[in-house]
Structures are given as structure tokens and as C-alpha cells.
N, CA, C, O and CB atoms as a CASP TS submission, in Angstrom:
PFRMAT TS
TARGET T0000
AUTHOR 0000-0000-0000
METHOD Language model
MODEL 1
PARENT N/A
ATOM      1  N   UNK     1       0.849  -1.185   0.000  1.00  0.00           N
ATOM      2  CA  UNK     1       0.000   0.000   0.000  1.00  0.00           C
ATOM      3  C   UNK     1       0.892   1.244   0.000  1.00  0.00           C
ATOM      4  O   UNK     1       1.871   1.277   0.745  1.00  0.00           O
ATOM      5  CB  UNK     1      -0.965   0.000   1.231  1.00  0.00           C
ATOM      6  N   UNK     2       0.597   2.244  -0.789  1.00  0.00           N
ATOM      7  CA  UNK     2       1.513   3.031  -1.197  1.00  0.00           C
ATOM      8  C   UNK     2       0.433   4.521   0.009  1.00  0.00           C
ATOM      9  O   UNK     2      -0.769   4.780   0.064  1.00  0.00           O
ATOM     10  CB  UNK     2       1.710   3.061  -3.371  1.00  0.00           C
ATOM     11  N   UNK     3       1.595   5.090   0.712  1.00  0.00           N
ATOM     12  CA  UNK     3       1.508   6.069   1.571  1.00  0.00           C
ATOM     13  C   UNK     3       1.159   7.172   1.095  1.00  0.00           C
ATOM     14  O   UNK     3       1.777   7.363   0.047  1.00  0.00           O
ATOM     15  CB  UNK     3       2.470   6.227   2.174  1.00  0.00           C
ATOM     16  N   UNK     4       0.154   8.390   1.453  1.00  0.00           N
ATOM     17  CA  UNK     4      -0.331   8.973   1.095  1.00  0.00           C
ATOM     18  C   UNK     4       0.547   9.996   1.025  1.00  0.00           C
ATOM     19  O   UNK     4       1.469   9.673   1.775  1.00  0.00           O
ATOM     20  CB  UNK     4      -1.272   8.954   1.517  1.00  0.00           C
ATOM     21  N   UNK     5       0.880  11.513   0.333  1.00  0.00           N
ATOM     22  CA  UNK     5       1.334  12.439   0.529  1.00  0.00           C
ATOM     23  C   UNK     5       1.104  13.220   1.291  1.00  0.00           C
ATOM     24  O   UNK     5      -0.100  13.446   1.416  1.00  0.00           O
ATOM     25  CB  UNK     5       1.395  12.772  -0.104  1.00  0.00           C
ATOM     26  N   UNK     6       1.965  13.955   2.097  1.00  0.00           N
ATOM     27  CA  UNK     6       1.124  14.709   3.466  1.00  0.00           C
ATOM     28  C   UNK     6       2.321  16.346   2.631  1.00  0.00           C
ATOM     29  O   UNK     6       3.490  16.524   2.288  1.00  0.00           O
ATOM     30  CB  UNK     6       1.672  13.708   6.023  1.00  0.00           C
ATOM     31  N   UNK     7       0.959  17.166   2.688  1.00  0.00           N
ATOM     32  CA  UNK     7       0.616  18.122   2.508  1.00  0.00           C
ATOM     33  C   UNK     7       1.217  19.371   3.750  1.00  0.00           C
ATOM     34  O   UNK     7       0.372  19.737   4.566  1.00  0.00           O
ATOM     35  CB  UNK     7      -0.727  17.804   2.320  1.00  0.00           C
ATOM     36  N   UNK     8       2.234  19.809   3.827  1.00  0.00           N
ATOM     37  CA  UNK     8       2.669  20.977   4.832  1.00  0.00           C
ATOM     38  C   UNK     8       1.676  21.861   5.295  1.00  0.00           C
ATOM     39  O   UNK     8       0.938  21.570   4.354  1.00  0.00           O
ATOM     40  CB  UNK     8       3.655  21.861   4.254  1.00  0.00           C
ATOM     41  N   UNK     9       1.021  22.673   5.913  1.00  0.00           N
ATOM     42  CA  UNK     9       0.436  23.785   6.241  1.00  0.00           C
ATOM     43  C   UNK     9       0.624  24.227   7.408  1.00  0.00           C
ATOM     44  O   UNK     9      -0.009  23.773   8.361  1.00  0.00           O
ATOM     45  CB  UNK     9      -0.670  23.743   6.069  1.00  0.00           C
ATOM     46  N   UNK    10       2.113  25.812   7.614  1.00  0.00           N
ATOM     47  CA  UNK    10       2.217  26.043   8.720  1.00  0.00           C
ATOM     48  C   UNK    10       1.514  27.499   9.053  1.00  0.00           C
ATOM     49  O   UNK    10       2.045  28.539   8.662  1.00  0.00           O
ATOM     50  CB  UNK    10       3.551  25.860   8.986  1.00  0.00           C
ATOM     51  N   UNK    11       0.460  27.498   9.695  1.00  0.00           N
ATOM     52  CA  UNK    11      -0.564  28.674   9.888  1.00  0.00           C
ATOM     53  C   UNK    11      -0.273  29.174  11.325  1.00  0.00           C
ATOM     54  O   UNK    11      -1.178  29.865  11.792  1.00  0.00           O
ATOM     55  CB  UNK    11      -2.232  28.183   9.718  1.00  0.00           C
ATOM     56  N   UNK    12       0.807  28.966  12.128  1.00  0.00           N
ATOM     57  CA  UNK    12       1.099  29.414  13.106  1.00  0.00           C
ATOM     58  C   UNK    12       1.062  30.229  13.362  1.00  0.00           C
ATOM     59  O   UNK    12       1.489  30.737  12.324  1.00  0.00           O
ATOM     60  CB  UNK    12       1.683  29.293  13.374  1.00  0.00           C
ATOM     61  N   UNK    13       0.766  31.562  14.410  1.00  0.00           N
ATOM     62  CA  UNK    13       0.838  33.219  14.129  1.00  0.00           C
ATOM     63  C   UNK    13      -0.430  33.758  13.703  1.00  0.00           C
ATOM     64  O   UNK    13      -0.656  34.955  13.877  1.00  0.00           O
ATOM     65  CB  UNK    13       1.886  33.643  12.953  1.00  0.00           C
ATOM     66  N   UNK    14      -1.244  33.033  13.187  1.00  0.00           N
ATOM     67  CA  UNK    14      -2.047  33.468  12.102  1.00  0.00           C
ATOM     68  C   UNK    14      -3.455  33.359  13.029  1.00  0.00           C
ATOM     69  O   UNK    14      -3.655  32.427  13.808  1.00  0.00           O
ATOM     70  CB  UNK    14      -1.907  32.450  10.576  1.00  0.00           C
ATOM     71  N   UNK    15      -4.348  34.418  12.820  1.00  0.00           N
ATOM     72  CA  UNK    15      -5.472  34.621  13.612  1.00  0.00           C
ATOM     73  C   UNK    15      -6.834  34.465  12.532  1.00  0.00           C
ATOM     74  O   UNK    15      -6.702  34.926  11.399  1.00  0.00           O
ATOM     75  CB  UNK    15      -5.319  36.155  14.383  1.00  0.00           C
ATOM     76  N   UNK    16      -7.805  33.973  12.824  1.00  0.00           N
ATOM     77  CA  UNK    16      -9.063  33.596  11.864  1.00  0.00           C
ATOM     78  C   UNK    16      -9.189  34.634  11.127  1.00  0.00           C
ATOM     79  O   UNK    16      -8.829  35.772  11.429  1.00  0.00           O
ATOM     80  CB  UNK    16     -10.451  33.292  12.506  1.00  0.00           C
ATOM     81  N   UNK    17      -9.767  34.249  10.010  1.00  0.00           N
ATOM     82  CA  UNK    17      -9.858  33.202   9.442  1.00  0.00           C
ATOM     83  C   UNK    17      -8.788  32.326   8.489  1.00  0.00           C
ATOM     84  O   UNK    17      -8.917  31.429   7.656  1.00  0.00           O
ATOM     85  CB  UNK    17     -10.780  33.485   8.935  1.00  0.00           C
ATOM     86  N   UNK    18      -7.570  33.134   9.110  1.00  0.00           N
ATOM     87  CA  UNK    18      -6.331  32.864   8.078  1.00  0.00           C
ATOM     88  C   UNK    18      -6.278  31.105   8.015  1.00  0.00           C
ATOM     89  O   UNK    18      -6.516  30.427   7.016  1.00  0.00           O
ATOM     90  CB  UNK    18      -4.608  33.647   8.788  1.00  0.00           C
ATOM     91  N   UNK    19      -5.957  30.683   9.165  1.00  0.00           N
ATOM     92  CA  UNK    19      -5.586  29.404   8.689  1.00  0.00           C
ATOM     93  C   UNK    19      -6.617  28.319   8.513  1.00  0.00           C
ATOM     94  O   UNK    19      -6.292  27.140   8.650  1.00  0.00           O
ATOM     95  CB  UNK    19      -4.650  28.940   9.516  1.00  0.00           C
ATOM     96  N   UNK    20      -7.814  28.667   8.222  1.00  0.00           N
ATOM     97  CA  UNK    20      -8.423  27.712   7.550  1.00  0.00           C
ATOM     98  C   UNK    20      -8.549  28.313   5.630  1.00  0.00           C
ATOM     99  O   UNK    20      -8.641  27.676   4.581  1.00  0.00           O
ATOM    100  CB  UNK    20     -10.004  27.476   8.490  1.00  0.00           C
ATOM    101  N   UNK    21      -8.496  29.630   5.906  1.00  0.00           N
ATOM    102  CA  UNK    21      -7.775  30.041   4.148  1.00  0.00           C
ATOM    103  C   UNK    21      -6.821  29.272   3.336  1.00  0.00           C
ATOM    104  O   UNK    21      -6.781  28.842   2.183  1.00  0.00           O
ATOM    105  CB  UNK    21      -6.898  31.326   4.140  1.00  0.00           C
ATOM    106  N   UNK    22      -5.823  29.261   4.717  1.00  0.00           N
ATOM    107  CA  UNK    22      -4.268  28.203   4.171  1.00  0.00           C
ATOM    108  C   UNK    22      -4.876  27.069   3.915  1.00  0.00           C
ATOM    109  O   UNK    22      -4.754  26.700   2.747  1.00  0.00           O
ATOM    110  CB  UNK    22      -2.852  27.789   5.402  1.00  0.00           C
ATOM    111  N   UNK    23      -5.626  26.239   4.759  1.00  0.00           N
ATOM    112  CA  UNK    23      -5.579  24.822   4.618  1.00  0.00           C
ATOM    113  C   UNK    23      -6.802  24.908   3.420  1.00  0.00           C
ATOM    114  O   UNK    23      -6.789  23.901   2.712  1.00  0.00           O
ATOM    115  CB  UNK    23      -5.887  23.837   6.192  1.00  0.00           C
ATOM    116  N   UNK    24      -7.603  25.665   3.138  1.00  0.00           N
ATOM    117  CA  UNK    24      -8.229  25.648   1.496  1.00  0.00           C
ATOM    118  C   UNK    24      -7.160  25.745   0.392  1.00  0.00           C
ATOM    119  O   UNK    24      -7.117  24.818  -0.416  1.00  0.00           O
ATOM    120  CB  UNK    24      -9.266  27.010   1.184  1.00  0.00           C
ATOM    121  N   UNK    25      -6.542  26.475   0.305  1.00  0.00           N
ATOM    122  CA  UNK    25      -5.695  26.943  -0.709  1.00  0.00           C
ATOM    123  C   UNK    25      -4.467  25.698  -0.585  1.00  0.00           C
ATOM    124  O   UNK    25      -4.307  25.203  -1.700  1.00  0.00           O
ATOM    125  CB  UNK    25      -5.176  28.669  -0.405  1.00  0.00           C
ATOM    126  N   UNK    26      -4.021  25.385  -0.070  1.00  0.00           N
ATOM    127  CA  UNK    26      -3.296  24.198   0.268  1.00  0.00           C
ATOM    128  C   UNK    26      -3.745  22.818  -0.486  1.00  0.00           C
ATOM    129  O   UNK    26      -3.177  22.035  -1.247  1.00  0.00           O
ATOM    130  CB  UNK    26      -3.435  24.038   1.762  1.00  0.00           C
ATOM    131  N   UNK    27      -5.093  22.911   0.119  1.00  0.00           N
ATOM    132  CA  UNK    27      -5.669  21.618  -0.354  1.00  0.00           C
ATOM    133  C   UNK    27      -6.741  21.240  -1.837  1.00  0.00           C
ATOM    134  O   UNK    27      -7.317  20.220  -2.215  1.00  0.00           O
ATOM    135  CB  UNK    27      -6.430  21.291   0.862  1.00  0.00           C
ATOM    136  N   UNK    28      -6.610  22.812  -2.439  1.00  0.00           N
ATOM    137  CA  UNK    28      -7.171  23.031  -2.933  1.00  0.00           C
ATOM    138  C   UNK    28      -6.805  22.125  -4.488  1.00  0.00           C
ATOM    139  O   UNK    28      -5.675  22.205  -4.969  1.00  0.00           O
ATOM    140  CB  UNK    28      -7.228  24.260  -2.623  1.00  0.00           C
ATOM    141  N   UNK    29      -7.951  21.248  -5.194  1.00  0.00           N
ATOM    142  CA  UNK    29      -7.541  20.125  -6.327  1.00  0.00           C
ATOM    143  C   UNK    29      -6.231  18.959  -5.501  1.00  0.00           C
ATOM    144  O   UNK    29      -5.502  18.347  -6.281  1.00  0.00           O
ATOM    145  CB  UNK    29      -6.705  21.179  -7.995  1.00  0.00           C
ATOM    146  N   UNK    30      -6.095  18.810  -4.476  1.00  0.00           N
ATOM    147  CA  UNK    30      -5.232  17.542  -3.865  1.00  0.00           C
ATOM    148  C   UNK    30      -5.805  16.892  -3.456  1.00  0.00           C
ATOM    149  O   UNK    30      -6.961  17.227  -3.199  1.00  0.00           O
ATOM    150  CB  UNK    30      -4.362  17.583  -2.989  1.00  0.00           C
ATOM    151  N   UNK    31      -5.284  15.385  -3.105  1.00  0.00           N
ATOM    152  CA  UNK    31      -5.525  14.320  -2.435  1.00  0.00           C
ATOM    153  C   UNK    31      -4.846  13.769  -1.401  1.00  0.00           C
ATOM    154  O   UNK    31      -3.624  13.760  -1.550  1.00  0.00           O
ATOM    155  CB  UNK    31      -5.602  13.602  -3.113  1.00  0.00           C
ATOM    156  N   UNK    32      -5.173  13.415  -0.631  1.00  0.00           N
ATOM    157  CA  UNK    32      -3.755  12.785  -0.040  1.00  0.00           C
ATOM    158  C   UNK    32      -4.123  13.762   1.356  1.00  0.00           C
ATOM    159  O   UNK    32      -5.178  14.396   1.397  1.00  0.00           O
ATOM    160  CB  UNK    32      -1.901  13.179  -1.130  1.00  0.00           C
ATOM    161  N   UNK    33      -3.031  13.799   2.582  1.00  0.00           N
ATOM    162  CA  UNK    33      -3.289  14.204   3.718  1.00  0.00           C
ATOM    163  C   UNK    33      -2.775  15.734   3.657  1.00  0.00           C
ATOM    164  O   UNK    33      -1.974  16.161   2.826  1.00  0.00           O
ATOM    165  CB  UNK    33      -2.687  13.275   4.747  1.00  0.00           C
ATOM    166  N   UNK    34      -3.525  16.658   4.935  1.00  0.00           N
ATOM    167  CA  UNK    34      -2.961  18.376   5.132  1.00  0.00           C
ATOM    168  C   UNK    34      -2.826  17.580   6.672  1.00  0.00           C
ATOM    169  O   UNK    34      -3.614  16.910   7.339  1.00  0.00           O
ATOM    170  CB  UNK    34      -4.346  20.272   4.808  1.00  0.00           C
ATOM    171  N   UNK    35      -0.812  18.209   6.940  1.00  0.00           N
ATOM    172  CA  UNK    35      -0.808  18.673   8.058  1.00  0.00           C
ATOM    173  C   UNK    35      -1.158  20.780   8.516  1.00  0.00           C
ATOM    174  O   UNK    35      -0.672  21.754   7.941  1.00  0.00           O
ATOM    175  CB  UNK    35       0.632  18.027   8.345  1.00  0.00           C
ATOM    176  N   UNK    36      -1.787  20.759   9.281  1.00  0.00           N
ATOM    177  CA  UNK    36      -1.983  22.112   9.656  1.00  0.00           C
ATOM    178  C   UNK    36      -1.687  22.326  10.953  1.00  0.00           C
ATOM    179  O   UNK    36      -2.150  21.544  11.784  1.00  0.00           O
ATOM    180  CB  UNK    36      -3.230  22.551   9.426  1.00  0.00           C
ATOM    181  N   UNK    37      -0.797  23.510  11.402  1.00  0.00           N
ATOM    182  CA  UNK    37       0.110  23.650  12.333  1.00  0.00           C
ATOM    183  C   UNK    37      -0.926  25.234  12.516  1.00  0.00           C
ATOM    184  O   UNK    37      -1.136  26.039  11.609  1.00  0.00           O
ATOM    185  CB  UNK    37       2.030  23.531  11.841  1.00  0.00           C
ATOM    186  N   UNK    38      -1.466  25.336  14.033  1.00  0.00           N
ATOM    187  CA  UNK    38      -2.139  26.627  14.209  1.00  0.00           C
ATOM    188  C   UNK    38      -2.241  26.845  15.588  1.00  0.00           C
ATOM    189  O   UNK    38      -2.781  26.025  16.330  1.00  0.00           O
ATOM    190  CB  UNK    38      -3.481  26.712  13.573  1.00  0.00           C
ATOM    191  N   UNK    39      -1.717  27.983  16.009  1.00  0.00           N
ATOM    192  CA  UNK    39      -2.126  28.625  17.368  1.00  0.00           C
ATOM    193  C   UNK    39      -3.382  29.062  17.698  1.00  0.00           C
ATOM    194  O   UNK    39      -3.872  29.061  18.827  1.00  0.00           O
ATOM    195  CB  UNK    39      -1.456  29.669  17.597  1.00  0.00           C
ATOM    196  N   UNK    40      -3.945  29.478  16.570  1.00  0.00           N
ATOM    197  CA  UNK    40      -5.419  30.267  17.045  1.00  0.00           C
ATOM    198  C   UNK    40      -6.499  29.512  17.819  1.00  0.00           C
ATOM    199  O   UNK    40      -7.183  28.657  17.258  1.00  0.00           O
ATOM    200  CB  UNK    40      -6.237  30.757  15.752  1.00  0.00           C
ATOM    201  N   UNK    41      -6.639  29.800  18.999  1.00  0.00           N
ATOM    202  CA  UNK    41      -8.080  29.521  20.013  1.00  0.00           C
ATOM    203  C   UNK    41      -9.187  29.245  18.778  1.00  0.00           C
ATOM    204  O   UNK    41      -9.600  28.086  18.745  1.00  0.00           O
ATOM    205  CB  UNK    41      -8.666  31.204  21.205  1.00  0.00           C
ATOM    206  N   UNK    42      -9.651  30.040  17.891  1.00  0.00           N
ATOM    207  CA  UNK    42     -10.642  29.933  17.310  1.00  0.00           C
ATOM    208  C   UNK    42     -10.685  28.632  16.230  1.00  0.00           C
ATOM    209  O   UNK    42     -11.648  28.210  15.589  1.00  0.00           O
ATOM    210  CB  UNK    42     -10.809  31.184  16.817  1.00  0.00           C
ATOM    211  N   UNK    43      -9.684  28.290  16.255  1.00  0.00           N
ATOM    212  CA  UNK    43      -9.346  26.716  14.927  1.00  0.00           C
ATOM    213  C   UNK    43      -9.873  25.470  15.909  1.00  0.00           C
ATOM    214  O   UNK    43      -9.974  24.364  15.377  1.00  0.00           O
ATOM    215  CB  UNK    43      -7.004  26.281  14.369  1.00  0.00           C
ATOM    216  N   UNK    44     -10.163  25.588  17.120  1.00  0.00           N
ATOM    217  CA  UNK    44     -10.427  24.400  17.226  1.00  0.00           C
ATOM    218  C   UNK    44     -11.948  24.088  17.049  1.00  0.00           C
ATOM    219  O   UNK    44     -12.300  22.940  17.319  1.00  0.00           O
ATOM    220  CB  UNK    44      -9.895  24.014  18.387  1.00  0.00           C
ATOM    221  N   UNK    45     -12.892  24.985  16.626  1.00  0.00           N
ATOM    222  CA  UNK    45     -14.124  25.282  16.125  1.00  0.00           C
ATOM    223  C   UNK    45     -13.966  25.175  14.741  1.00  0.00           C
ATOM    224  O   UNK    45     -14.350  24.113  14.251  1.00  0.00           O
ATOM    225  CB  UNK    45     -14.638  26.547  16.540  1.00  0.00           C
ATOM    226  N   UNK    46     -13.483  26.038  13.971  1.00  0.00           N
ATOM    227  CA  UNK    46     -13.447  26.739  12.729  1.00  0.00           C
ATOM    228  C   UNK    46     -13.201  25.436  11.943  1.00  0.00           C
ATOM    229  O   UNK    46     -13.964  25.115  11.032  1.00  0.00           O
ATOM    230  CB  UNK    46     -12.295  28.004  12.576  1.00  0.00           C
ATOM    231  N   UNK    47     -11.658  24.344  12.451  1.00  0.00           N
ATOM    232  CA  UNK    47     -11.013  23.352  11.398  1.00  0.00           C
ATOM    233  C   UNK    47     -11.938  22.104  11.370  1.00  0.00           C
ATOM    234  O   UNK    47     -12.041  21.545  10.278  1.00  0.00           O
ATOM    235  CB  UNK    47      -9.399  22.885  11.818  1.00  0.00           C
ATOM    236  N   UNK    48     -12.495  21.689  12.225  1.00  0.00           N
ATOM    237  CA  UNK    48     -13.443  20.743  12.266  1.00  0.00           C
ATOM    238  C   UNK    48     -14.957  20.633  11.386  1.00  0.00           C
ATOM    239  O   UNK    48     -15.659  19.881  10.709  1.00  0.00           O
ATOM    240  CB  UNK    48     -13.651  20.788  13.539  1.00  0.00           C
ATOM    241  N   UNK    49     -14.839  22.150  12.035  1.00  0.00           N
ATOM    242  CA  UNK    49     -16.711  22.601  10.859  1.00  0.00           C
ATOM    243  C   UNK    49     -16.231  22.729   9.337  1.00  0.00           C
ATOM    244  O   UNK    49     -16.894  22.376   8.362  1.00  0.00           O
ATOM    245  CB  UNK    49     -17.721  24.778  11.279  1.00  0.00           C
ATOM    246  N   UNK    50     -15.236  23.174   9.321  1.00  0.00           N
ATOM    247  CA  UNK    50     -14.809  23.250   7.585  1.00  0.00           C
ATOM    248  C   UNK    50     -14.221  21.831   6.994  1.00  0.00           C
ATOM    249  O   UNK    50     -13.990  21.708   5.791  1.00  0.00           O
ATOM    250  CB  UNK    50     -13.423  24.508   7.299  1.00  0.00           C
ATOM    251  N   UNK    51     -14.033  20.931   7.796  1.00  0.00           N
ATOM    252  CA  UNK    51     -13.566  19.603   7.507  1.00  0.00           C
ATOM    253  C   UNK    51     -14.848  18.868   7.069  1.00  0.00           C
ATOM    254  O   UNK    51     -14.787  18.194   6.041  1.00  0.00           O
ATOM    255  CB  UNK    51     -12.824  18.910   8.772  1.00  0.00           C
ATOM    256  N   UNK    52     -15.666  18.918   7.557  1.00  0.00           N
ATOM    257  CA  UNK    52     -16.850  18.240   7.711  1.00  0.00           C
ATOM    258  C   UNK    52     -17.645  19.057   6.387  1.00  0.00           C
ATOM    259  O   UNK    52     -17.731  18.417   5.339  1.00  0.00           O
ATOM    260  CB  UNK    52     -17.542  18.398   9.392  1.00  0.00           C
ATOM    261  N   UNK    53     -18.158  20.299   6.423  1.00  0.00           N
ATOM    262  CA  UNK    53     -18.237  21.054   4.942  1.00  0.00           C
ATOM    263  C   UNK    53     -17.881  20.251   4.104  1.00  0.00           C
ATOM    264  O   UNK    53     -18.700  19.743   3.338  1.00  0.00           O
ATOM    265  CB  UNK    53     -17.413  22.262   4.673  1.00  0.00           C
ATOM    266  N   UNK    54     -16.442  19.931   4.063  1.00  0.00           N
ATOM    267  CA  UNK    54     -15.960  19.852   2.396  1.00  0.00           C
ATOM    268  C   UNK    54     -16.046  17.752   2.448  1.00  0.00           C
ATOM    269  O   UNK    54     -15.711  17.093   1.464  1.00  0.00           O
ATOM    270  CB  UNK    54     -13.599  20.872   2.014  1.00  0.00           C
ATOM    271  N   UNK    55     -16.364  17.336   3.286  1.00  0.00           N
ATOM    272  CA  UNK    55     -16.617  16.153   3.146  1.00  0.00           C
ATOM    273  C   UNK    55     -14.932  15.328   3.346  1.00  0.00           C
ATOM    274  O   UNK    55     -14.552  14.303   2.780  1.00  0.00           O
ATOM    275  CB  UNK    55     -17.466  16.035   1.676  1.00  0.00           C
ATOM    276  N   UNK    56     -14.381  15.949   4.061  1.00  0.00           N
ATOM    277  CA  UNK    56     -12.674  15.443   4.386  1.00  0.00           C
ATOM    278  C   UNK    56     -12.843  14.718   5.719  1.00  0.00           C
ATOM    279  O   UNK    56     -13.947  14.884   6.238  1.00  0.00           O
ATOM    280  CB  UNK    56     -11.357  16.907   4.621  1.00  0.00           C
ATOM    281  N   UNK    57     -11.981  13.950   6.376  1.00  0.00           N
ATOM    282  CA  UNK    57     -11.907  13.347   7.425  1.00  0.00           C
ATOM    283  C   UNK    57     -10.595  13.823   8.246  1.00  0.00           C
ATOM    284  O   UNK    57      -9.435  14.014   7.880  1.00  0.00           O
ATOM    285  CB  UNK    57     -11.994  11.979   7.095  1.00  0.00           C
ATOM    286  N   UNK    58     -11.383  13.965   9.778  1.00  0.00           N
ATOM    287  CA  UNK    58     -10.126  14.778  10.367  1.00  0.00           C
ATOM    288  C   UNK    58      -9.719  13.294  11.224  1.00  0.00           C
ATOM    289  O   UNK    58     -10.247  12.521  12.023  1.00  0.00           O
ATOM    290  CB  UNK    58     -10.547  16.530  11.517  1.00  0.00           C
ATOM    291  N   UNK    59      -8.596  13.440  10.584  1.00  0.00           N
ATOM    292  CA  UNK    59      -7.480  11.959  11.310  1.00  0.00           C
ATOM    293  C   UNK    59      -7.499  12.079  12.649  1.00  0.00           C
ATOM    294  O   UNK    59      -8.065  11.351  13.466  1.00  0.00           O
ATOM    295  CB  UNK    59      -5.628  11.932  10.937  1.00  0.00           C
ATOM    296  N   UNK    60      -6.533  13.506  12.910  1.00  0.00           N
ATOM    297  CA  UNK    60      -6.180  13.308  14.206  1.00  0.00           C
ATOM    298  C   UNK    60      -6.219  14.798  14.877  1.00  0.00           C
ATOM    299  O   UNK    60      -6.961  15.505  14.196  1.00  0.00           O
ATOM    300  CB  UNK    60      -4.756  12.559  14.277  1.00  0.00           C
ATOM    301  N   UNK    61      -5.779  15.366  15.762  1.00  0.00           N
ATOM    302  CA  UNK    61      -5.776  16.771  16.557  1.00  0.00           C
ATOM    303  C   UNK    61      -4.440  16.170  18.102  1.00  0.00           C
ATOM    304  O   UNK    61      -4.528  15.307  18.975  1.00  0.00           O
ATOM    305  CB  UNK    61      -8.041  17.278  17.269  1.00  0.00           C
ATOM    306  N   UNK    62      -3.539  17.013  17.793  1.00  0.00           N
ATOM    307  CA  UNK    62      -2.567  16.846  18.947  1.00  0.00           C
ATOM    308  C   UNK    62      -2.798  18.554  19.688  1.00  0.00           C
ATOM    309  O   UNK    62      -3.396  19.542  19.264  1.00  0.00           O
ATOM    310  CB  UNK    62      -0.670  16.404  18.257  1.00  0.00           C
ATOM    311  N   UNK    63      -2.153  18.344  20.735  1.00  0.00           N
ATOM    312  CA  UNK    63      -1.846  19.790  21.447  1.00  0.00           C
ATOM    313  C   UNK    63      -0.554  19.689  21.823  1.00  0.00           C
ATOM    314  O   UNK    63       0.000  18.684  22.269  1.00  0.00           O
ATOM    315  CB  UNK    63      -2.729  20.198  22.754  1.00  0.00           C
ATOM    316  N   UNK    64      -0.044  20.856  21.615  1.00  0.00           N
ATOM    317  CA  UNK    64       1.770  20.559  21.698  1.00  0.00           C
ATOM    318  C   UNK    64       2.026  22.063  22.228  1.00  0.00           C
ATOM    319  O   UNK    64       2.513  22.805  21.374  1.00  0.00           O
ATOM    320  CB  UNK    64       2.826  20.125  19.823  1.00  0.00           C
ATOM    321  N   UNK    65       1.815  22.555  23.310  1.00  0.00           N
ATOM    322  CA  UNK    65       1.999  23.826  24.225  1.00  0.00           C
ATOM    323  C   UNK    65       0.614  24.511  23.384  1.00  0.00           C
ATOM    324  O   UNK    65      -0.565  24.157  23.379  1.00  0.00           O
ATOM    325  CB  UNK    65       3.839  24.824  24.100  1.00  0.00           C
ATOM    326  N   UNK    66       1.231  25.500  22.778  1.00  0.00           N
ATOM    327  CA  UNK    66      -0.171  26.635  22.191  1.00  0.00           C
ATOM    328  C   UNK    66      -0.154  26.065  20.667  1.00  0.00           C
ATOM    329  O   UNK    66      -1.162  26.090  19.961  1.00  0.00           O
ATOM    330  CB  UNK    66       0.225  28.839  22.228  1.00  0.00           C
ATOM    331  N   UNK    67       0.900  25.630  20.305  1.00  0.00           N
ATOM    332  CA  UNK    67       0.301  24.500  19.069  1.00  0.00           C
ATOM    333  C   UNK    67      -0.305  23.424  18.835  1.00  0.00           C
ATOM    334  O   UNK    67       0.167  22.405  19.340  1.00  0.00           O
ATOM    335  CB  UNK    67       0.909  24.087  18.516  1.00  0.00           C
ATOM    336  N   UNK    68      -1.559  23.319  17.980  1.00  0.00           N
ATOM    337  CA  UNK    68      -2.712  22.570  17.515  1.00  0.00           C
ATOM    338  C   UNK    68      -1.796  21.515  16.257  1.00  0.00           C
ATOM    339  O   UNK    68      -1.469  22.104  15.226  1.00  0.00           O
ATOM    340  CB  UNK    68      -4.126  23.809  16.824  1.00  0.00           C
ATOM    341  N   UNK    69      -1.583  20.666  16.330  1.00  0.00           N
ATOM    342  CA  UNK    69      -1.276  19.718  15.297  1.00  0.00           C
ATOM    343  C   UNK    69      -2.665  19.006  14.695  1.00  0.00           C
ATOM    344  O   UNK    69      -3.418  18.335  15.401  1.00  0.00           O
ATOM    345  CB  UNK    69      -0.254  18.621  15.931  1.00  0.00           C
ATOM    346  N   UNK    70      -2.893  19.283  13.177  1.00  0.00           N
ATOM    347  CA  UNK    70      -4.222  19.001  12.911  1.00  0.00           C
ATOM    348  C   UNK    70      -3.444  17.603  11.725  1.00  0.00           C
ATOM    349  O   UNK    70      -2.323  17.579  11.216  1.00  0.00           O
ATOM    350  CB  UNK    70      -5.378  20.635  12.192  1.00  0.00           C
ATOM    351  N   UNK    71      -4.541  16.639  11.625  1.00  0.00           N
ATOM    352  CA  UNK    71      -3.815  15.922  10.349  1.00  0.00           C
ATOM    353  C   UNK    71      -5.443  15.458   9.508  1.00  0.00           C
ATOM    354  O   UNK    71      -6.275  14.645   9.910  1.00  0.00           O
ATOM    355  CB  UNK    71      -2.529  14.200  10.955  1.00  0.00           C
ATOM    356  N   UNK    72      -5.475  16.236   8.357  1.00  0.00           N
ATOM    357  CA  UNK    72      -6.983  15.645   7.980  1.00  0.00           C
ATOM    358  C   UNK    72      -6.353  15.203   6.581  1.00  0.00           C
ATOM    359  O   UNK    72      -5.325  15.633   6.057  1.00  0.00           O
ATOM    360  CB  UNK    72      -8.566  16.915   7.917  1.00  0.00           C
ATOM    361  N   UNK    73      -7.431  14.022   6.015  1.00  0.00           N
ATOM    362  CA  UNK    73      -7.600  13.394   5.213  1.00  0.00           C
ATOM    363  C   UNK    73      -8.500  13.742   3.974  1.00  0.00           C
ATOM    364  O   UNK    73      -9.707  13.503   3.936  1.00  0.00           O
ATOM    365  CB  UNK    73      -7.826  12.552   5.791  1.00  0.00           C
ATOM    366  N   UNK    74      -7.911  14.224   3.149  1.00  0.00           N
ATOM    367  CA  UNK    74      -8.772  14.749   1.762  1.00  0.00           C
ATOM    368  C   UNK    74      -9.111  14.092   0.858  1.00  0.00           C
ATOM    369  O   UNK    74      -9.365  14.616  -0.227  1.00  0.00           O
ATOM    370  CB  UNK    74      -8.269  15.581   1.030  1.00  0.00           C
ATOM    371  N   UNK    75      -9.211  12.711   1.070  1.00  0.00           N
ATOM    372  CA  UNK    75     -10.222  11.565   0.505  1.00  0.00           C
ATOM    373  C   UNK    75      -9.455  11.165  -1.017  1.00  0.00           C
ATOM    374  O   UNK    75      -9.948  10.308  -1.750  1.00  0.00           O
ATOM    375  CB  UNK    75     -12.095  12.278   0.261  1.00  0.00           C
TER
END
């Protein structure tokens, strides 16, 4: 089974609605996995509801101090 490509997205710094912008534009015509790297309080609302929107699957969610490690699956 051949491993999916994982997709960079570092949105760190970045306050709404920026880094769910990044992870559109990122993912935008791809397949394969987005990592998304985000500080903002408001992403842990925002990345889930827009995951679910576009019909993607959110793998996983880490917390790593004030960084959000997101890993979703773009089918």
C-alpha cells in the first residue's frame, strides 16, 4: 500500500480566518493528507466545521503547548 502524501500547512501566528484560508488553498484540487500547524483559540471550532463542509476526514488533533497539530484526510 503506497503512503499517502502529506501536505505541509504552517498557519502558526495566524489569527481567523487565516488558517483555515491556508488549509483551502493548500488543499485546494489535492488528495492525499494536510498537516496544519495553528495557534489560534478559534481553529479548534473553525477546522473541524470546515472539515466536515468539504466532506474530508479529520485523522487526528494533537496539542503541543499553544500549538494545535491538525492531520486531515482529503479523501
Amino acid at each position: 500500500m503506497e503512503s499517502q502524501p502529506v501536505i505541509h500547512v504552517d498557519a502558526r501566528g495566524l489569527r481567523c480566518p487565516l488558517p483555515v484560508l491556508r488549509l483551502r488553498k493548500a488543499a485546494e484540487g489535492m488528495t492525499g493528507r494536510v498537516e496544519l500547524l495553528s495557534e489560534d483559540p478559534a481553529a479548534h471550532a473553525d477546522v473541524p466545521a470546515f472539515v466536515r463542509e468539504r466532506g474530508w476526514t479529520l485523522v487526528s488533533r494533537s496539542d503541543e503547548g499553544e500549538v494545535t497539530r491538525w492531520l486531515i484526510d482529503l479523501g
